[in-house]
ChimeraX commands (.cxc) that place a marker at each C-alpha (Angstrom):
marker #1 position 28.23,-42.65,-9.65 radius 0.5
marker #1 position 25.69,-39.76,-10.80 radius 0.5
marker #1 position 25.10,-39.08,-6.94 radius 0.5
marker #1 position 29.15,-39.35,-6.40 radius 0.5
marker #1 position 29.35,-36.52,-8.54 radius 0.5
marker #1 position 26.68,-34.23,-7.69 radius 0.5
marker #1 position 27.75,-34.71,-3.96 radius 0.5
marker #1 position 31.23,-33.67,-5.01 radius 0.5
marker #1 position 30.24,-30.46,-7.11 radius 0.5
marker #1 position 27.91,-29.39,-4.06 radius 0.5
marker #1 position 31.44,-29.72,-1.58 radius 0.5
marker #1 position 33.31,-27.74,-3.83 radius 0.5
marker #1 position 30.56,-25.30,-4.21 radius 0.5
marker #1 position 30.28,-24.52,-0.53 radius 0.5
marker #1 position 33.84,-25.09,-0.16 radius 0.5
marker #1 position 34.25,-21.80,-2.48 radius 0.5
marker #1 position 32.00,-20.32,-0.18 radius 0.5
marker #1 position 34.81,-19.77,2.31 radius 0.5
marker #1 position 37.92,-19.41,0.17 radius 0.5
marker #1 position 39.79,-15.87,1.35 radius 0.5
marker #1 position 39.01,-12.70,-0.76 radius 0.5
marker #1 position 36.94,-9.74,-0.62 radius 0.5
marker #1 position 34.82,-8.66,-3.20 radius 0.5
marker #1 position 35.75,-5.32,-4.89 radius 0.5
marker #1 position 32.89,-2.49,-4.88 radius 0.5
marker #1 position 31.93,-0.22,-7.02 radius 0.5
marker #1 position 29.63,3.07,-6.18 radius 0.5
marker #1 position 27.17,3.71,-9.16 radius 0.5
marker #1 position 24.44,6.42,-8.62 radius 0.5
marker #1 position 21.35,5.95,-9.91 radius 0.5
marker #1 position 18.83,8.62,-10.86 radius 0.5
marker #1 position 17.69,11.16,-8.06 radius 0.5
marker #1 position 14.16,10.98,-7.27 radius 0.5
marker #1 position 12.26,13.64,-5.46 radius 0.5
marker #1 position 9.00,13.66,-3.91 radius 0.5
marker #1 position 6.98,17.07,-3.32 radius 0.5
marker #1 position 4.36,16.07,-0.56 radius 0.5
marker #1 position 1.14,17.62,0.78 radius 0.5
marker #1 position 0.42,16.75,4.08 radius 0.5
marker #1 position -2.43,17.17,6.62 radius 0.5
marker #1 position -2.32,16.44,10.02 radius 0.5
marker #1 position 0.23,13.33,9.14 radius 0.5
marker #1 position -1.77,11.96,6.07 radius 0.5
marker #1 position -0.64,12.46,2.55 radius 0.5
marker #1 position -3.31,14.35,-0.06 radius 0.5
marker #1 position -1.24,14.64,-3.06 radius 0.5
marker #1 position 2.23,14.28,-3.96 radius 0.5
marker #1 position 4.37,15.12,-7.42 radius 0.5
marker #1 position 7.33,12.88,-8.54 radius 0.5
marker #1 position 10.90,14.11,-10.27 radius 0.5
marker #1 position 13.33,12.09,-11.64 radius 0.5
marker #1 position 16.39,14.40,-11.74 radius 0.5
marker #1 position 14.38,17.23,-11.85 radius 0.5
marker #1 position 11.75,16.19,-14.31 radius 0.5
marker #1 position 8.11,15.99,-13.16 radius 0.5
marker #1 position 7.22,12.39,-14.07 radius 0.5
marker #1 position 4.10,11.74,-12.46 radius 0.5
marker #1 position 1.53,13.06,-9.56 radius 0.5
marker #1 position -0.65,11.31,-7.37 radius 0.5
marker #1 position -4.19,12.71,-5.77 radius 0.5
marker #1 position -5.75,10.89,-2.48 radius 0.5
marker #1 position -9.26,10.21,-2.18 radius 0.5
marker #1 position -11.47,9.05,1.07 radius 0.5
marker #1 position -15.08,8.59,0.43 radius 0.5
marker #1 position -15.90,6.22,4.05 radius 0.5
marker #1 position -16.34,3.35,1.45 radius 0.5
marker #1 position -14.04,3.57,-0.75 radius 0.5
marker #1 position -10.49,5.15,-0.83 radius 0.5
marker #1 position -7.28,5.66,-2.67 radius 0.5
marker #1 position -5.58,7.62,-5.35 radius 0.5
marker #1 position -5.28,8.57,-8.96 radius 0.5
marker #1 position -1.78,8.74,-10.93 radius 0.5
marker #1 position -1.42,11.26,-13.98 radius 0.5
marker #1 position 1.58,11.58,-15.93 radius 0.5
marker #1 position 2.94,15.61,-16.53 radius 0.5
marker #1 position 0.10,15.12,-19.77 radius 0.5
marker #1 position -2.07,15.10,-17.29 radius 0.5
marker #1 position -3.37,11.83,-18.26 radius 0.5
marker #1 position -4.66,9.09,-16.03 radius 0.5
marker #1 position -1.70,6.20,-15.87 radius 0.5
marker #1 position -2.78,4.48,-12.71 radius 0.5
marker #1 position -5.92,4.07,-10.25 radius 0.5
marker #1 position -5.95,2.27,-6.50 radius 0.5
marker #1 position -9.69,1.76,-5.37 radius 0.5
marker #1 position -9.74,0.12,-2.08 radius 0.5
marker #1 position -12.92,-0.91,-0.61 radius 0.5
marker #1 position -12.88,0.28,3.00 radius 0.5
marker #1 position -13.82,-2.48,5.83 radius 0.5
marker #1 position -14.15,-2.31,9.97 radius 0.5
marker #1 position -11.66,-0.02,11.62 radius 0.5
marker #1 position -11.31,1.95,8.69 radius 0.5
marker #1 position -9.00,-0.68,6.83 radius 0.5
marker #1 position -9.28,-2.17,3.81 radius 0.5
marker #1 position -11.03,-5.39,2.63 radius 0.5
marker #1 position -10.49,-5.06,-1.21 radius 0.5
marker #1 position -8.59,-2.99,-3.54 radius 0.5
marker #1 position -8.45,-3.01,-7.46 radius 0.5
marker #1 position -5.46,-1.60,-9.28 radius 0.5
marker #1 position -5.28,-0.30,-12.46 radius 0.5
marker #1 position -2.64,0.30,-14.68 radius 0.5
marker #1 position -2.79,1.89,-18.41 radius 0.5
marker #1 position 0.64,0.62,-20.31 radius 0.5
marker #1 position 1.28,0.98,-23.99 radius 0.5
marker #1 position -1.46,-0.47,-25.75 radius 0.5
marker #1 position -3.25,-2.21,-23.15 radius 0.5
marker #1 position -4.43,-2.40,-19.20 radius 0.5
marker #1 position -2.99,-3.82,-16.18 radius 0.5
marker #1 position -5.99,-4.84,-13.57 radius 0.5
marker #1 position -4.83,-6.19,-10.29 radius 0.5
marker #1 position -7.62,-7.77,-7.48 radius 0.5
marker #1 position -6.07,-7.81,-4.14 radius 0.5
marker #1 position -7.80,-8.89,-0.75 radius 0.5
marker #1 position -6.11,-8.41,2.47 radius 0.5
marker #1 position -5.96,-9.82,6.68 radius 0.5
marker #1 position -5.38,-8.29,9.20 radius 0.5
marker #1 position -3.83,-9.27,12.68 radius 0.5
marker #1 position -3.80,-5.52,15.65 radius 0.5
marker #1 position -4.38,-3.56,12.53 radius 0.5
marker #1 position -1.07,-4.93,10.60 radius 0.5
marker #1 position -1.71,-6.26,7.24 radius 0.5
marker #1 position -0.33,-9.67,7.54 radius 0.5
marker #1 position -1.19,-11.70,4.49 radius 0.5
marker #1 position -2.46,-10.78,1.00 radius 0.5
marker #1 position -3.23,-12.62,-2.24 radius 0.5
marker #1 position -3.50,-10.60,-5.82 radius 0.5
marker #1 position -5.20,-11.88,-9.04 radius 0.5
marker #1 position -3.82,-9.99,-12.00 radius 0.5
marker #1 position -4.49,-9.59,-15.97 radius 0.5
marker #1 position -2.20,-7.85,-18.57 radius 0.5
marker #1 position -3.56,-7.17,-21.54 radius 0.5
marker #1 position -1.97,-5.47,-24.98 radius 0.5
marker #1 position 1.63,-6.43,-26.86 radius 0.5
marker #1 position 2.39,-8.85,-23.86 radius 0.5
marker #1 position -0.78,-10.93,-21.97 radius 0.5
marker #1 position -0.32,-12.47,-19.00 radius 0.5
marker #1 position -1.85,-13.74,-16.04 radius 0.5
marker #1 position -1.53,-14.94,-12.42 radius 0.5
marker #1 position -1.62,-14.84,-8.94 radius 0.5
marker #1 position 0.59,-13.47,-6.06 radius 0.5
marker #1 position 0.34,-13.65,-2.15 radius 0.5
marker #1 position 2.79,-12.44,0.72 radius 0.5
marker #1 position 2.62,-13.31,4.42 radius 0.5
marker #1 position 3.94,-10.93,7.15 radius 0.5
marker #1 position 5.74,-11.11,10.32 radius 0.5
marker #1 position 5.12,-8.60,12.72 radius 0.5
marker #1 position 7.48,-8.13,15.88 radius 0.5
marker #1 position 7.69,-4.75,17.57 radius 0.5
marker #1 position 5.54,-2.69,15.40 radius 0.5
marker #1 position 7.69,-3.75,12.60 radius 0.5
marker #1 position 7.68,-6.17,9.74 radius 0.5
marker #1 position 10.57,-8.28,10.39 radius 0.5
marker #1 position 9.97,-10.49,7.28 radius 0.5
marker #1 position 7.59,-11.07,4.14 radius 0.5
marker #1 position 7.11,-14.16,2.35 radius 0.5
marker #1 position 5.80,-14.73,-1.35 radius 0.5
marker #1 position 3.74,-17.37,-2.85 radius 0.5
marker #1 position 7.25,-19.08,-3.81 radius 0.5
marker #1 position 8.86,-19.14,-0.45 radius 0.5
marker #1 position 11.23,-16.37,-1.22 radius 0.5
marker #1 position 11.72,-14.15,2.57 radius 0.5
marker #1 position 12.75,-10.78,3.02 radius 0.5
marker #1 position 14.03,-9.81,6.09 radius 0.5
marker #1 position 13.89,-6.28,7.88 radius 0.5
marker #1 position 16.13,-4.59,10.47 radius 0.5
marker #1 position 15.04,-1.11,11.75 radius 0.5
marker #1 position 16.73,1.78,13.48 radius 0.5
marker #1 position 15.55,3.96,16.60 radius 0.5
marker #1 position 14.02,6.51,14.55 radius 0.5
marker #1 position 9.84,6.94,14.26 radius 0.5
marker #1 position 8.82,6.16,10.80 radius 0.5
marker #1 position 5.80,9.65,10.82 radius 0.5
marker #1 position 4.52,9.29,7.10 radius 0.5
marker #1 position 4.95,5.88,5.26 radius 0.5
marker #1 position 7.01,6.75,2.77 radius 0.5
marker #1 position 8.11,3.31,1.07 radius 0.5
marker #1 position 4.19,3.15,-0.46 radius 0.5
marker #1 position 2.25,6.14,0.57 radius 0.5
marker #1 position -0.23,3.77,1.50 radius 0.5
marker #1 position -2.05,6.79,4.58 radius 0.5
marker #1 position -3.00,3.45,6.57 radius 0.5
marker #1 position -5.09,2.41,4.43 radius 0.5
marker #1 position -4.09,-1.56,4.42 radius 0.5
marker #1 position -3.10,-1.09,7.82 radius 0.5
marker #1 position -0.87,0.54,10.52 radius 0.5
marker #1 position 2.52,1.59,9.01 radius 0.5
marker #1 position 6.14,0.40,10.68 radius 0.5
marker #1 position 6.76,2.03,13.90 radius 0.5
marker #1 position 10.43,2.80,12.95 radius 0.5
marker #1 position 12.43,3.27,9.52 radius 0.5
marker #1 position 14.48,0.69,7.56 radius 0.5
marker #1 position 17.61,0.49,8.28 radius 0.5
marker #1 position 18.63,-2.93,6.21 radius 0.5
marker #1 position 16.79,-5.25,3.80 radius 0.5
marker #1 position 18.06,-9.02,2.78 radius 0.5
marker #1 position 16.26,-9.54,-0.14 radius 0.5
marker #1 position 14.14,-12.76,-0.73 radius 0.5
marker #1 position 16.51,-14.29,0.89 radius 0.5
marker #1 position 18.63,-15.38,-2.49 radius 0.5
marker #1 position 15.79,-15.13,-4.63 radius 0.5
marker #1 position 15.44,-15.02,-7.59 radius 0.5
marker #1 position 19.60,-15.02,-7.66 radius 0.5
marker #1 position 19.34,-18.40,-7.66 radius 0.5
marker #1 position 22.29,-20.39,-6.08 radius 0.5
marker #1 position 24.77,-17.98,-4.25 radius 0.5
marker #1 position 26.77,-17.20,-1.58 radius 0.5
marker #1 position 25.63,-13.93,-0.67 radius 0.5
marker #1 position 22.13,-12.69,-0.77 radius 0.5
marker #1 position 21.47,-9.57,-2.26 radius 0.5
marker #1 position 20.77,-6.82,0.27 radius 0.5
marker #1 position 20.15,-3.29,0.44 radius 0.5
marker #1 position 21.29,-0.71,3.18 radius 0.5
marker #1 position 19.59,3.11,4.27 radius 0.5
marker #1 position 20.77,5.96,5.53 radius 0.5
marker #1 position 18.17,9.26,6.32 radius 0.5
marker #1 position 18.24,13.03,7.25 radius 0.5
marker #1 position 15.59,14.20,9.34 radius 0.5
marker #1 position 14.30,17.65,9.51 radius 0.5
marker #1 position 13.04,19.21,13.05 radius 0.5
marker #1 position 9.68,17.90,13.16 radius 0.5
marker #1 position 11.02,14.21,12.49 radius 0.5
marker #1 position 10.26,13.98,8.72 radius 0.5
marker #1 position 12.84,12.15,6.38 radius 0.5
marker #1 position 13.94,14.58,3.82 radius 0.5
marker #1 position 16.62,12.21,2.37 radius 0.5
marker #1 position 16.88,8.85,2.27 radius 0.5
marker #1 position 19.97,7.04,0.71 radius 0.5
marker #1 position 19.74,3.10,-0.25 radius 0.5
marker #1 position 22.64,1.04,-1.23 radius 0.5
marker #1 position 21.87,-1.44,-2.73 radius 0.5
marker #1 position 24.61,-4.69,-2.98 radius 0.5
marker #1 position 23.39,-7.12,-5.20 radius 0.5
marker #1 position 24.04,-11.09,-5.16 radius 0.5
marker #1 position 27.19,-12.64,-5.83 radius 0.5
marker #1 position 29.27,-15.80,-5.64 radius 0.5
marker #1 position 31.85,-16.16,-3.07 radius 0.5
marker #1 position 34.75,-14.92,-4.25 radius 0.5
marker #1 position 34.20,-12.45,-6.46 radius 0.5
marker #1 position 35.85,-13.18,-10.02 radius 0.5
marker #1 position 34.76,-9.88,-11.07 radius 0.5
marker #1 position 33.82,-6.67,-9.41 radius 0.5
marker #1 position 30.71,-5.84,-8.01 radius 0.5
marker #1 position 28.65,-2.58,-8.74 radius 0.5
marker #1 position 26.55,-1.35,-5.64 radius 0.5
marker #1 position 24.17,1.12,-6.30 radius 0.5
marker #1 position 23.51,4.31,-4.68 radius 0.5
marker #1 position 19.98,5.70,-4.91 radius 0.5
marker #1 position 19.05,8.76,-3.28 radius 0.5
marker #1 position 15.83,10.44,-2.83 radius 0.5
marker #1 position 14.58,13.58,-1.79 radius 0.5
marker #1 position 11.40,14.72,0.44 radius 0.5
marker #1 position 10.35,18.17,0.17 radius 0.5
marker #1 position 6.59,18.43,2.37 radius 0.5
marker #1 position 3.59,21.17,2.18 radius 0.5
marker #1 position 1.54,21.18,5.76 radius 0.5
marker #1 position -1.34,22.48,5.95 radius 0.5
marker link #1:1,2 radius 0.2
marker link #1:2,3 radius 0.2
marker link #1:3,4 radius 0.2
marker link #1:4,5 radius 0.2
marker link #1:5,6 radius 0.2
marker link #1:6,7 radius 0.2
marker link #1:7,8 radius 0.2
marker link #1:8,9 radius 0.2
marker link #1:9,10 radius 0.2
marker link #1:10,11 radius 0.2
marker link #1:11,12 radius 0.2
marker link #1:12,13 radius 0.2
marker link #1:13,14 radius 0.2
marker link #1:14,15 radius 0.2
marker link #1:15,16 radius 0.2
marker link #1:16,17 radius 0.2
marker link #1:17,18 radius 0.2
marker link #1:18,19 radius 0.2
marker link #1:19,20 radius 0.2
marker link #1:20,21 radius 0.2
marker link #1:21,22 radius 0.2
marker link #1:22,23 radius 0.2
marker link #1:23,24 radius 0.2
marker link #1:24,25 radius 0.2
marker link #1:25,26 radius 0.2
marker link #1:26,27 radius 0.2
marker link #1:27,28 radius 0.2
marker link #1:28,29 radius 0.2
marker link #1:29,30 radius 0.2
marker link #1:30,31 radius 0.2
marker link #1:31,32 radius 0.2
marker link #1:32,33 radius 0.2
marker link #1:33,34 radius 0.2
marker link #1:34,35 radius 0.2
marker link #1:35,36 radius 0.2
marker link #1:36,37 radius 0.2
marker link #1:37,38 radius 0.2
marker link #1:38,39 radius 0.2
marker link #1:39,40 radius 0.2
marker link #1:40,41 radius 0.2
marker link #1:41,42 radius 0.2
marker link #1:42,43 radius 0.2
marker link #1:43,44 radius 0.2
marker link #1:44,45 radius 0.2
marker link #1:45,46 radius 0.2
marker link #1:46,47 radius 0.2
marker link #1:47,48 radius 0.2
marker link #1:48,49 radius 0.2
marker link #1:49,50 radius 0.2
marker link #1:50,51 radius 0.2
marker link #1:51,52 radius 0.2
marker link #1:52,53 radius 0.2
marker link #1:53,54 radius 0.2
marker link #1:54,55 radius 0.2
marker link #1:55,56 radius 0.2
marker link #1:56,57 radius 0.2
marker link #1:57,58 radius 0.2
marker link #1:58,59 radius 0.2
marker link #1:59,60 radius 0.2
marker link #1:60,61 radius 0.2
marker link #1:61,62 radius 0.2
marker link #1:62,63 radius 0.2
marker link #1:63,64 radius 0.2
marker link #1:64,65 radius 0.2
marker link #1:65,66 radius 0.2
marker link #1:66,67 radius 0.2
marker link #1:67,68 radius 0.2
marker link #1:68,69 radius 0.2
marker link #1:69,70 radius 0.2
marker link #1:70,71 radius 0.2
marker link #1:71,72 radius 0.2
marker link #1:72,73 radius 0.2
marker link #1:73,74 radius 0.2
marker link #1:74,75 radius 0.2
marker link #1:75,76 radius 0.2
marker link #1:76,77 radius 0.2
marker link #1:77,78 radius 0.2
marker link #1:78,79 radius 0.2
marker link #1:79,80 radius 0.2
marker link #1:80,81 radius 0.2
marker link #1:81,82 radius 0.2
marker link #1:82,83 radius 0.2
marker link #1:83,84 radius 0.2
marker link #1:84,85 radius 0.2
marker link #1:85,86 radius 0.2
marker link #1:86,87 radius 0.2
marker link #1:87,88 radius 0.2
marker link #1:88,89 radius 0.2
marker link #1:89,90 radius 0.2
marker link #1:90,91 radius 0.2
marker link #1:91,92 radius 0.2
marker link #1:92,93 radius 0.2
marker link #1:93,94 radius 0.2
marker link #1:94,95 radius 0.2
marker link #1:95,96 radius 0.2
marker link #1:96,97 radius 0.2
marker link #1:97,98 radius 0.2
marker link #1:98,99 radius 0.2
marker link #1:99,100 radius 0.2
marker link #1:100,101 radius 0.2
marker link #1:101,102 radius 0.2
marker link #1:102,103 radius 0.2
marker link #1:103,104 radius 0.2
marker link #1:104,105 radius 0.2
marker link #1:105,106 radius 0.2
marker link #1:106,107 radius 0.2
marker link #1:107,108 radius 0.2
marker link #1:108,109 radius 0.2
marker link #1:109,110 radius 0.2
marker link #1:110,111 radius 0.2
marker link #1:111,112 radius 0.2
marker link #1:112,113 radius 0.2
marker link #1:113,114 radius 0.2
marker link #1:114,115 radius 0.2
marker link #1:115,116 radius 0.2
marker link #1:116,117 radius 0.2
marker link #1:117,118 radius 0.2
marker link #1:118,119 radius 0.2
marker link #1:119,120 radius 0.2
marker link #1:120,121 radius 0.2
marker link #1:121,122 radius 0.2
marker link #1:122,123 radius 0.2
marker link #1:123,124 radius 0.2
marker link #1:124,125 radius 0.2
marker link #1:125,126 radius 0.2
marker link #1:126,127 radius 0.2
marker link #1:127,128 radius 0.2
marker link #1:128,129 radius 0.2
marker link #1:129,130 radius 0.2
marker link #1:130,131 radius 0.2
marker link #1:131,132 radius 0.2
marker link #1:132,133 radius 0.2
marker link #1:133,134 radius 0.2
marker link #1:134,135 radius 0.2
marker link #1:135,136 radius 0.2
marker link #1:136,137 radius 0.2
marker link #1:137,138 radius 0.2
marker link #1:138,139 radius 0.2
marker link #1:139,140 radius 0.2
marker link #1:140,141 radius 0.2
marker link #1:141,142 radius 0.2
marker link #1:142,143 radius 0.2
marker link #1:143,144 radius 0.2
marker link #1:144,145 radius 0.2
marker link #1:145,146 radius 0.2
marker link #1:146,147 radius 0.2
marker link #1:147,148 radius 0.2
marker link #1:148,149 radius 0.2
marker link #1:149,150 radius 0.2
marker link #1:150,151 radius 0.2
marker link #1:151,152 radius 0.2
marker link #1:152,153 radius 0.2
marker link #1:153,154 radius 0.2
marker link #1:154,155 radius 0.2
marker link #1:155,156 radius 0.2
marker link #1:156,157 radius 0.2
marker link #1:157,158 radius 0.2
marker link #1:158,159 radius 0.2
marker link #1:159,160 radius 0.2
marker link #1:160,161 radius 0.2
marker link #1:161,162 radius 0.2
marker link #1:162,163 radius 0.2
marker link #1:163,164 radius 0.2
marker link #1:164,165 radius 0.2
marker link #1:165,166 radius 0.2
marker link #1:166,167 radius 0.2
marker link #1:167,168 radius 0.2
marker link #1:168,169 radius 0.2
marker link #1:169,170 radius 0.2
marker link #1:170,171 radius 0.2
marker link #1:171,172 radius 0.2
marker link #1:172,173 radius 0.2
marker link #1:173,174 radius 0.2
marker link #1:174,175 radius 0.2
marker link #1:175,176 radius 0.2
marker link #1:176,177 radius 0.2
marker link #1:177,178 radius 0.2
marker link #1:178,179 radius 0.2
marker link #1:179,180 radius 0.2
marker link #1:180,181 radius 0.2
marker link #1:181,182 radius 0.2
marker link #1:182,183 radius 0.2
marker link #1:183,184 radius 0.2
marker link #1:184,185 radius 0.2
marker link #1:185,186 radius 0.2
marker link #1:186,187 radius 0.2
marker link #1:187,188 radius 0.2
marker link #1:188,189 radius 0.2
marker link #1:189,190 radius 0.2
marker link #1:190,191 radius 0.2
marker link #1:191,192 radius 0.2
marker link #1:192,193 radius 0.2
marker link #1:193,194 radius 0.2
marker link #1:194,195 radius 0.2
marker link #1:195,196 radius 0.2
marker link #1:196,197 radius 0.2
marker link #1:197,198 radius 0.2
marker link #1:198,199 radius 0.2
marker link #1:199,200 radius 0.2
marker link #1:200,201 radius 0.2
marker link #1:201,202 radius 0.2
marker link #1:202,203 radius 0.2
marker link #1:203,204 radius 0.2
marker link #1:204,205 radius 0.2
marker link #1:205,206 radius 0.2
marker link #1:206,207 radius 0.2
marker link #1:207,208 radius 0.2
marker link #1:208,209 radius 0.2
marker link #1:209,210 radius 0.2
marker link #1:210,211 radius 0.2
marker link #1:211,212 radius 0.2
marker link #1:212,213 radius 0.2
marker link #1:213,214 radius 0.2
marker link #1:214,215 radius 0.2
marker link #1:215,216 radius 0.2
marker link #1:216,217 radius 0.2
marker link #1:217,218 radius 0.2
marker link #1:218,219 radius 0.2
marker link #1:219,220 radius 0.2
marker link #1:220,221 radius 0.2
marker link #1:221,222 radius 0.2
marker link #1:222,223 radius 0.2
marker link #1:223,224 radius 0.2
marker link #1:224,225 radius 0.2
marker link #1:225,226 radius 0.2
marker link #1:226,227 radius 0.2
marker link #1:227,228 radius 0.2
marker link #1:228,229 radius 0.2
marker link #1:229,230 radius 0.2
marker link #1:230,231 radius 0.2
marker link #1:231,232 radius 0.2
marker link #1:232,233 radius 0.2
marker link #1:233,234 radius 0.2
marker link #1:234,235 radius 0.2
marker link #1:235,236 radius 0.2
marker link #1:236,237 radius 0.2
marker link #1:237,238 radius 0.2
marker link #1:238,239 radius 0.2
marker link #1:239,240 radius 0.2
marker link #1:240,241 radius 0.2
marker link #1:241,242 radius 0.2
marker link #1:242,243 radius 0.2
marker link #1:243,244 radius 0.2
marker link #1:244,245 radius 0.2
marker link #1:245,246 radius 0.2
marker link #1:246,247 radius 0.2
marker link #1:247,248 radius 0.2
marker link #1:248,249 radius 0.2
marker link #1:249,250 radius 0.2
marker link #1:250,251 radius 0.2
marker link #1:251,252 radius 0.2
marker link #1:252,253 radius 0.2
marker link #1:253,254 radius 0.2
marker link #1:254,255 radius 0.2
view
């Protein structure tokens, strides 16, 4: 009888699935984010962050052959976040520690990486918290690469992401001003993102996902980039869904 009712509850779930009805959408904006970015010949030495026009953070990049990365300060001018990577064969990297200085305590991160033509295609990341809330544990993701693109990314729980691209050449990495450091960056731009594939939404009918629009200036830099985001929901919607709109802004210094 128990497995009489379970199978019934799982037919009506999936029958809801595909009852008629569109969700109703709502636009919210979020917060507009702009990033002020010094380049040279393609590879990003500094940057400053605003969040509606208020400097909240910048970032200075470092190369040293062995080691590289960058240092966060927050408009204090105090030190909020550190990247050290330890630099391997074709000038990609093995190692990296993270650093991060929350309210009363520290945030240390130990990530290795591997590599497949230069793409990073797995990590795994050891990490401490310490201060009003310790924890501990471990993360890994796994990459597929098709095209010069990652077309998905796994976690240590099974969750997938999946990636679709557009035509246009992706010239700075701009998701994680990363310079190429953990390896080559995606050939083209995101155009659409289905995240973890239902994760951590748990049970649903519709994934959450998140879609991007950009403006490109003449020399093929994004100077705006507009995600909207759609997140999960059951099938049909009782209630109306908020998407949110989150655009950000790329001004650039060359040198």
């Amino acid at each position: 009888m128990k497995y009489l009712i379970l199978s019934l509850g799982l037919i009506l779930l999936l029958a809801s699935c595909h009852k008629n009805g569109e969700p109703k959408f709502i636009n919210e904006k979020a917060d507009e984010i702009k990033y002020v970015i010094n380049l040279s010949a393609d590879k990003i030495t500094s940057y400053s962050k605003y969040v509606d026009n208020k400097l909240t953070e910048t970032s200075t990049f470092f190369d040293h052959d062995t080691v590289a990365g960058w240092i966060t300060k927050n408009p204090q001018n105090k030190i909020t976040f550190k990247s050290t990577f330890m630099m391997g064969n074709n000038s990609l990297a093995d190692s990296s520690i993270d650093t991060g200085f929350i309210q009363n305590g520290l945030y240390v991160a130990l990530t290795h990486y591997k590599y497949k033509n230069d793409f990073m295609v797995y990590s795994t990341t050891y990490w401490e918290q310490s201060g009003d809330n310790p924890e501990a544990g471990e993360s890994q993701f796994s990459k597929t690469i098709e095209n010069e693109n990652v077309v998905s990314m796994q976690d240590i729980h099974g969750c997938i992401d999946y990636f679709n691209y557009n035509n246009d050449i992706n010239k700075i990495d701009i998701q994680d001003f990363s310079n190429g450091i953990t390896g080559k960056k995606n050939k083209n731009l995101v155009k659409h993102v289905s995240w973890e594939n239902g994760c951590p939404c748990g049970p649903s009918c519709s994934f959450a996902y998140s879609d991007y629009q950009y403006k490109l200036d003449n020399n093929g830099y994004v100077t705006k980039m507009t995600e909207t985001y759609t997140p999960c929901y059951s099938e049909p919607a009782s209630d109306k869904i908020t998407r949110t709109i989150r655009t950000t802004i790329y001004e650039y210094n060359t040198k």
